[in-house]
N, C-alpha and C positions, 0 to 999 in steps of 0.2 A: 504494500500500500504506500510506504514512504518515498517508493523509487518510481512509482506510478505520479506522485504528485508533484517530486523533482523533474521527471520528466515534463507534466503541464507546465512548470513555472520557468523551465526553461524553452520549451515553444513560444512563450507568452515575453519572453523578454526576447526573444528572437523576433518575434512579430513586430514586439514596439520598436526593438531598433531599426527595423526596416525600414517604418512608418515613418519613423521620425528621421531615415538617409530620404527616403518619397520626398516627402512634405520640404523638405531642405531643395532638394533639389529644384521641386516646383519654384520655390522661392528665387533663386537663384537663376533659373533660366530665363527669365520675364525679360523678353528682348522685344521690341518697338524699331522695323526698318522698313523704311521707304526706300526708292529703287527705282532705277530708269532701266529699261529691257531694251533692248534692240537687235529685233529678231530678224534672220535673212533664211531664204530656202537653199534647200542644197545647191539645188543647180546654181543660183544667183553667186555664192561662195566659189561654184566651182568655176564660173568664167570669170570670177573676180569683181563681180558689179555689185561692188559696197555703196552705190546710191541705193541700192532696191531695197533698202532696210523696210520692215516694219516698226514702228515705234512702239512702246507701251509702259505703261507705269505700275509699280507692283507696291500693295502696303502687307508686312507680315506683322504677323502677333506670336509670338511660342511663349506658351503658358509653362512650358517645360524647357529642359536643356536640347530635349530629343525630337519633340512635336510641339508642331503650331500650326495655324492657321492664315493662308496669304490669300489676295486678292486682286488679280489682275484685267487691267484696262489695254486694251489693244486695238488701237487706233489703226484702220486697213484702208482708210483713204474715202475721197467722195465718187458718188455715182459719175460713170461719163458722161450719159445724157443727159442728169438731171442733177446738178451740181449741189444743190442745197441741201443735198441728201449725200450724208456722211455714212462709213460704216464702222463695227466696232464688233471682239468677241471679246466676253466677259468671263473670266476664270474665279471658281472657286475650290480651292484645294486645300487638301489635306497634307502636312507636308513635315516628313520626316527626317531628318538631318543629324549627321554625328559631327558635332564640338571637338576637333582637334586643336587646337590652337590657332591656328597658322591655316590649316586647310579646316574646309569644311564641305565633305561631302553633304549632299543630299536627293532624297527622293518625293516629289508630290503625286497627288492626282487627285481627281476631283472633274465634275461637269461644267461646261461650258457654252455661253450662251452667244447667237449672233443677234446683233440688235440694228435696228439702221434709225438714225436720228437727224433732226434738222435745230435748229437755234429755237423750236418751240415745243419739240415735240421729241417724246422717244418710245421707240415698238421693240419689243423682241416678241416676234412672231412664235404661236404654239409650234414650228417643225424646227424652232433653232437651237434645238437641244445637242449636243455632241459630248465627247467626254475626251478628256486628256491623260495623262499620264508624262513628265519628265525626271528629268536626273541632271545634276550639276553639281558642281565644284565652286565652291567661293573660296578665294585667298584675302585671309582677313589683315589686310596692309597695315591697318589702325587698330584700334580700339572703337574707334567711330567709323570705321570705313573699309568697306570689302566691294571686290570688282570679283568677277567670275565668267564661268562659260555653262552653255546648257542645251541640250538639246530637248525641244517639246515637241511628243506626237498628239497630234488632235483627228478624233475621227467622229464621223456624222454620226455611226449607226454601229456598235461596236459588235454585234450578235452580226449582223450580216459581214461587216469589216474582215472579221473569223472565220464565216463560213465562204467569204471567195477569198482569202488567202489562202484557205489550204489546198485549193486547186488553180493557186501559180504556180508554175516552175518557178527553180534558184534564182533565175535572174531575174524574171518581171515582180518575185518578192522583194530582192533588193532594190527594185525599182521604186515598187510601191510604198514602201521605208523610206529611200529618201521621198519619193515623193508626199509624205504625210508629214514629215518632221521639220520645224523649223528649228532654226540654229541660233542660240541668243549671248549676247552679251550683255551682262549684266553688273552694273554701278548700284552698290547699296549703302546710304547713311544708319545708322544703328543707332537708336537711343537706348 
């Protein structure tokens, strides 16, 4: 009976210290960073034409060291015909990251919305749903300041996306990769 109870009170201080490395941690990780993104497709990278950027602006929140939550603006330019009419995809993800010091990998994902807007008005249409998923690397240069690289796949319809992938060949898969993926670079201020 006495080594039955030694055992519960040492689960029990094994628990609390846990709770209390958690709880520490959550504290600690409370990071606030705004971000300028500027994303290009592969192709555009691969003849070299750094005018074709996409712009966009990213805000994170990490309630933790490891996971937070970001939020991005992706400004894709105005209609040709109809100028007043701008377009935009709206990201919100989930987003996973390891604290190296110096480096900092990470992974998001999260749905994504197209929206088209004018100086009075803004739609995101019921079919503009899509979903993303990337990965990058920040090199945290400051304490206040990290530049990175990344690459984001976004796709319309991901159940269908899956089911004609798997009847590409090697190479029109490859194709299809780069063609889904944009390439970003990424300026972040931290508070």
């Amino acid at each position: 009976m006495n080594r039955r109870n030694f055992m519960r009170k040492k689960t029990f201080v094994v628990i609390f210290i846990l709770l209390i490395a958690l709880s520490a941690s959550l504290y600690a990780g409370s990071t606030f960073t705004l971000g300028l993104v500027n994303y290009y497709s592969y192709f555009d990278l691969e003849d070299q034409n750094f005018e074709a950027y996409v712009p966009g602006l990213r805000a994170e929140f990490f309630f933790a060291d490891f996971i937070g939550v970001s939020g991005d603006f992706i400004y894709l330019g105005q209609d040709y015909f109809y100028p007043e009419i701008s377009y935009a995809t709206l990201l919100v993800d989930l987003v996973f990251r390891l604290p190296l010091g110096f480096i900092e990998p990470y992974i998001a994902t999260g749905p994504a919305y197209s929206m088209a807007f004018t100086s009075d008005d803004a739609v995101v249409g019921e079919s503009a749903f899509a979903y993303n998923i990337r990965g990058g690397l920040d090199l945290n240069i400051m304490d206040w300041l990290s530049i990175g690289a990344e690459v984001n796949f976004i796709v319309d319809d991901v159940a269908e996306f899956i089911e004609e992938f798997s009847t590409l060949t090697s190479e029109q898969k490859v194709a299809a990769i780069k063609y889904f993926s944009k390439i970003g670079i990424v300026v972040k201020a931290k508070f």
